[in-house]
FISE-581215 format. One line per 8 residues: number of its first residue (from 1); their letters; for each residue x negated, y negated, z of N, C-alpha, C. Coordinates in Angstrom, 2 decimals, padded with zeros to 5 digits. Example, Ala and Ser with C-alpha at 12.3 -4.5 7.8 and 13.67 -1.06 7.14 Angstrom:
2
1) AS) -013.19/005.69/007.80/-012.30/004.50/007.80/-013.20/003.30/007.80; -012.85/002.25/007.08/-013.67/001.06/007.14/-012.90/-000.03/007.87
END
This chain:
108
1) XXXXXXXX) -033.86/-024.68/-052.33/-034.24/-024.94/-053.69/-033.02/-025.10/-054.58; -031.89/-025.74/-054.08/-030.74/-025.67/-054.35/-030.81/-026.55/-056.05; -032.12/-027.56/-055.56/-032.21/-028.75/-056.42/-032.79/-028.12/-057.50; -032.48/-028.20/-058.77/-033.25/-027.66/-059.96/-035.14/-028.59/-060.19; -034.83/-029.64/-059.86/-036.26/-030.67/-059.93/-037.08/-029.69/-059.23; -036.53/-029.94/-058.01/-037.46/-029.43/-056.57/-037.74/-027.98/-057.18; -037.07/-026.88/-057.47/-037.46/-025.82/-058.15/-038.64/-025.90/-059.42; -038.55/-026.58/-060.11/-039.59/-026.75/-061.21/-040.83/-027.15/-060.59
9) XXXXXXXX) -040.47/-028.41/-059.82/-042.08/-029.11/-059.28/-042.39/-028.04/-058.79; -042.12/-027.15/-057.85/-042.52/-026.32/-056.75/-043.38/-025.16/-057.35; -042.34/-024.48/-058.38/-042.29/-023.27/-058.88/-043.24/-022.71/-059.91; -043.27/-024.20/-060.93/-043.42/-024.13/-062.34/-044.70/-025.20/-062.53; -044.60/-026.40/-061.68/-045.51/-027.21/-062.24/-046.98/-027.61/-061.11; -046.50/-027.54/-060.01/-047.46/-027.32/-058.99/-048.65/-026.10/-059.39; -048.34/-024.79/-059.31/-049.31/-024.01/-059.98/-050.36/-024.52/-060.77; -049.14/-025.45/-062.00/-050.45/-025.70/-063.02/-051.36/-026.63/-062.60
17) XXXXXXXX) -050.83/-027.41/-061.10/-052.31/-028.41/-060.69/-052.69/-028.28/-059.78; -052.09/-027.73/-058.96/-052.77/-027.16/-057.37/-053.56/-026.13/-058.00; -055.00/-025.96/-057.08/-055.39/-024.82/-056.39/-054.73/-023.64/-056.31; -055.10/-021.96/-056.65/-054.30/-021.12/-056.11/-054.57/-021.35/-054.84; -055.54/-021.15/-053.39/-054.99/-021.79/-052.35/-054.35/-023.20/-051.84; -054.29/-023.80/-052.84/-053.38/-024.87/-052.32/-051.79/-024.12/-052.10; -051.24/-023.68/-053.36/-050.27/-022.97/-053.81/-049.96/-022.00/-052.48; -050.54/-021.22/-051.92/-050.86/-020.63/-050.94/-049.83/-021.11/-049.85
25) XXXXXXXX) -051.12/-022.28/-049.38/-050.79/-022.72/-048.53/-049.00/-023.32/-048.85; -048.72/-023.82/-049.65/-047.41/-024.37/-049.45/-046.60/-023.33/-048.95; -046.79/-021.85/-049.66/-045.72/-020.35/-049.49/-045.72/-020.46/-048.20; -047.18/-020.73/-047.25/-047.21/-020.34/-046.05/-046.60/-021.00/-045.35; -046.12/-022.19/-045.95/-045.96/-023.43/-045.01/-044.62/-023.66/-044.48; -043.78/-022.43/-046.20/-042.44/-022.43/-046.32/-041.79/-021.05/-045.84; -042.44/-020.45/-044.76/-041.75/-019.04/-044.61/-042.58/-017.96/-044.98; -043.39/-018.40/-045.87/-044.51/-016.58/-045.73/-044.48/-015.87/-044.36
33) XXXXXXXX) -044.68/-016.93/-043.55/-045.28/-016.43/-042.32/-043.45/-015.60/-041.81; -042.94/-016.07/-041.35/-041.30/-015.23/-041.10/-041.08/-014.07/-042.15; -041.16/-014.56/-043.24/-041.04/-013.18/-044.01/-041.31/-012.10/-043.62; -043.30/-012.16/-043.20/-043.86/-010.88/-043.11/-043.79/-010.42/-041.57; -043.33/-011.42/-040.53/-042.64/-010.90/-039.37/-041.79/-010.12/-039.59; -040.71/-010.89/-040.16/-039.30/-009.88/-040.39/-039.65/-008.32/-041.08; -040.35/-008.43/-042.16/-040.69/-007.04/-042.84/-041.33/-006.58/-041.66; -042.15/-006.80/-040.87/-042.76/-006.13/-039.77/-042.05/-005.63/-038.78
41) XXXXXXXX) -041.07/-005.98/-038.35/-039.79/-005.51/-037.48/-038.79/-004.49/-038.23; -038.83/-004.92/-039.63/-037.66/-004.06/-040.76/-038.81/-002.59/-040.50; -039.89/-002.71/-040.83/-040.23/-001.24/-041.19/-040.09/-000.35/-040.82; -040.71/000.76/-041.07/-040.94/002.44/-040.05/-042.55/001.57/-039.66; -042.57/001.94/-038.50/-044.38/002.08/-037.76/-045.24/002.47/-039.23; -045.34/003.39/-039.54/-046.25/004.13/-040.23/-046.41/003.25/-041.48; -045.16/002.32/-042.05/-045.61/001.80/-043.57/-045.90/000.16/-043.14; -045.80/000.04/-041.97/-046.13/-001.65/-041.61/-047.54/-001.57/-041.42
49) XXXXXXXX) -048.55/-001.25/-042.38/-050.19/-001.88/-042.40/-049.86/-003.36/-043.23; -050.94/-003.73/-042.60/-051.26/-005.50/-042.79/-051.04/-005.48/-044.26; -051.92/-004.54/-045.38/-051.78/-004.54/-046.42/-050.49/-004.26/-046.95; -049.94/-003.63/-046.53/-048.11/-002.92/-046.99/-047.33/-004.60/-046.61; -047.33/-004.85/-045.38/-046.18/-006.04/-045.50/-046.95/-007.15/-046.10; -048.37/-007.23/-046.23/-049.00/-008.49/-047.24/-047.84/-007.91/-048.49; -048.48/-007.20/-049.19/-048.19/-006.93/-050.69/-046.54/-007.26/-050.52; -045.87/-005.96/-049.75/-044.06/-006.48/-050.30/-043.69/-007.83/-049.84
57) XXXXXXXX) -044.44/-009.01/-048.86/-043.87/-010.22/-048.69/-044.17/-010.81/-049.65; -045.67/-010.41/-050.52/-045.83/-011.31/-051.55/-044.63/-011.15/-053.07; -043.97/-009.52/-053.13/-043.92/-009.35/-054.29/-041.93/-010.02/-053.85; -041.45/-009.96/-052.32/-039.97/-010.58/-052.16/-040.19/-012.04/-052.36; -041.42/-012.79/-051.86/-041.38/-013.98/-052.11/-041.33/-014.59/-053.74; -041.73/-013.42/-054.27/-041.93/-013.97/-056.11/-040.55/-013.33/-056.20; -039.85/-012.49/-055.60/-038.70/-012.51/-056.27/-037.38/-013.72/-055.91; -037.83/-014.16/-054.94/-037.03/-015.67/-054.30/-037.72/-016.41/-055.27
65) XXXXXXXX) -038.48/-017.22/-055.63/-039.08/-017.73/-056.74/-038.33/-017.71/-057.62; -038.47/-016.26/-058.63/-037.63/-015.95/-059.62/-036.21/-016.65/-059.56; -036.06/-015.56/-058.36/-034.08/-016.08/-058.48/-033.87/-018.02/-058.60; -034.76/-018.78/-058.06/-034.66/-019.80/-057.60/-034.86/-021.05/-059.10; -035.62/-020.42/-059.63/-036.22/-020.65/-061.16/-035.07/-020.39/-062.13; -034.58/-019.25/-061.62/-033.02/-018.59/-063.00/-032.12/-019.37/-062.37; -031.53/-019.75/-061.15/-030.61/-021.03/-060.67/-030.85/-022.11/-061.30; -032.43/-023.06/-060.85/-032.63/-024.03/-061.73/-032.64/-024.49/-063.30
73) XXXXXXXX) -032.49/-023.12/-063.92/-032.12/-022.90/-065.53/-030.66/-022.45/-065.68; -029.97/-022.72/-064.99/-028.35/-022.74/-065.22/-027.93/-021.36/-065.53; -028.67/-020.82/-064.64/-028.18/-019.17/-064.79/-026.89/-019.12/-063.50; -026.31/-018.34/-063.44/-025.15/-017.78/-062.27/-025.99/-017.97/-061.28; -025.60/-018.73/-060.05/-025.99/-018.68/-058.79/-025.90/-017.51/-058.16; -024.13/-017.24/-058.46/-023.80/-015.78/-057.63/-024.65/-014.56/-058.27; -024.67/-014.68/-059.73/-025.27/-013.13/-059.84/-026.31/-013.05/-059.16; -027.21/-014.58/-059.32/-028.99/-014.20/-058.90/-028.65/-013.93/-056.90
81) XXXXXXXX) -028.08/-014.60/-056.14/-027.66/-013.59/-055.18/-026.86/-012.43/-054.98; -026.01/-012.39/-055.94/-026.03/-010.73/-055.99/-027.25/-009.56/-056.30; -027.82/-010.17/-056.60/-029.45/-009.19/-057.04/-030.01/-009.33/-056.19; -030.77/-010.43/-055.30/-031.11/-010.46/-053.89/-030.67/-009.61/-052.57; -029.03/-009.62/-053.38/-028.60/-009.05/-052.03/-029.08/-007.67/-052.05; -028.42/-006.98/-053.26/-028.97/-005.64/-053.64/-030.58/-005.20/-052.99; -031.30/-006.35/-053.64/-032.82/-005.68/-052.55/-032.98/-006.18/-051.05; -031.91/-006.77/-050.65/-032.02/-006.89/-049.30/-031.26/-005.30/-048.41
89) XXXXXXXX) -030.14/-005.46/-049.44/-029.45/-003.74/-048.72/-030.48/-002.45/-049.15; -031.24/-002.75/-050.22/-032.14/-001.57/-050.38/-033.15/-001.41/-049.03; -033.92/-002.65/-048.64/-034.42/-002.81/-047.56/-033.97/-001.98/-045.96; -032.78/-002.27/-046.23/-031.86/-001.74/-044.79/-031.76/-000.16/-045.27; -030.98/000.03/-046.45/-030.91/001.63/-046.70/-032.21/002.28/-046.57; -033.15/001.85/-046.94/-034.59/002.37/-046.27/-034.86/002.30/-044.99; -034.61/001.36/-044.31/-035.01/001.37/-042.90/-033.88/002.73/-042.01; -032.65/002.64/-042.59/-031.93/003.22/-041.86/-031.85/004.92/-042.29
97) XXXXXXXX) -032.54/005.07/-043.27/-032.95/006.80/-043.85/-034.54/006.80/-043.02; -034.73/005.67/-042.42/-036.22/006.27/-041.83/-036.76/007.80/-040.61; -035.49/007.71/-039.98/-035.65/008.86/-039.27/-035.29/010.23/-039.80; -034.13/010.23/-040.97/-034.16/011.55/-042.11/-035.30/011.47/-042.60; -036.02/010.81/-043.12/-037.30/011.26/-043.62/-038.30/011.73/-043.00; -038.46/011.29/-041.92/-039.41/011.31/-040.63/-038.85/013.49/-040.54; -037.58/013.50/-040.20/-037.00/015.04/-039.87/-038.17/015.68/-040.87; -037.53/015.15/-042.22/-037.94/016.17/-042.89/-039.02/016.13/-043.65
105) XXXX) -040.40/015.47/-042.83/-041.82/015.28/-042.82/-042.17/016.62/-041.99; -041.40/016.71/-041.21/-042.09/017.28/-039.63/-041.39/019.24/-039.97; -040.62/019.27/-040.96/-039.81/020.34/-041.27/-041.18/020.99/-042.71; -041.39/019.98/-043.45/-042.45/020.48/-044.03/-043.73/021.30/-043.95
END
């Protein structure tokens, strides 16, 4: 979405004439589906229900959106991936405190 056009049509103006499942379908068409693999491999067992990686693929995909929308409006490229990155390392710092938490579930 490097292209600011392609960001607007996609982002901003499609919505207003597609279908919400049309809309849908494009997310799906573009990586929904990998997303919620990957979150499915990132998790702990216990927080990967269908509903848990539905909801956070839907709410990372609106934040790729976002960032992609603040690029196409001549915002800092780097900051809006510096903020991405940030919730991508939050992602990992969670995955990788998963077994301290797990300890001290079982210590409770």
């Amino acid at each position: 979405m490097a292209d600011g056009g392609r960001a607007r049509i996609l982002l901003r103006e499609a919505p207003a004439v597609l279908s919400t499942a049309q809309v849908l379908a494009l997310s799906e068409a573009c990586g929904a589906k990998e997303l919620r693999e990957g979150l499915l491999a990132a998790l702990d067992r216990r927080r990967r229900s269908h509903a848990v990686v539905h909801a956070l693929a839907a709410l990372l995909s609106a934040a790729f959106d976002r960032a992609a929308l603040m690029i196409a409006n001549d915002e800092d490229p780097a900051t809006c991936r510096a903020a991405m990155d940030i919730v991508g390392d939050s992602l990992e710092t969670w995955k990788a405190a998963a077994p301290a938490r797990r300890r001290r579930r079982a210590v409770v």
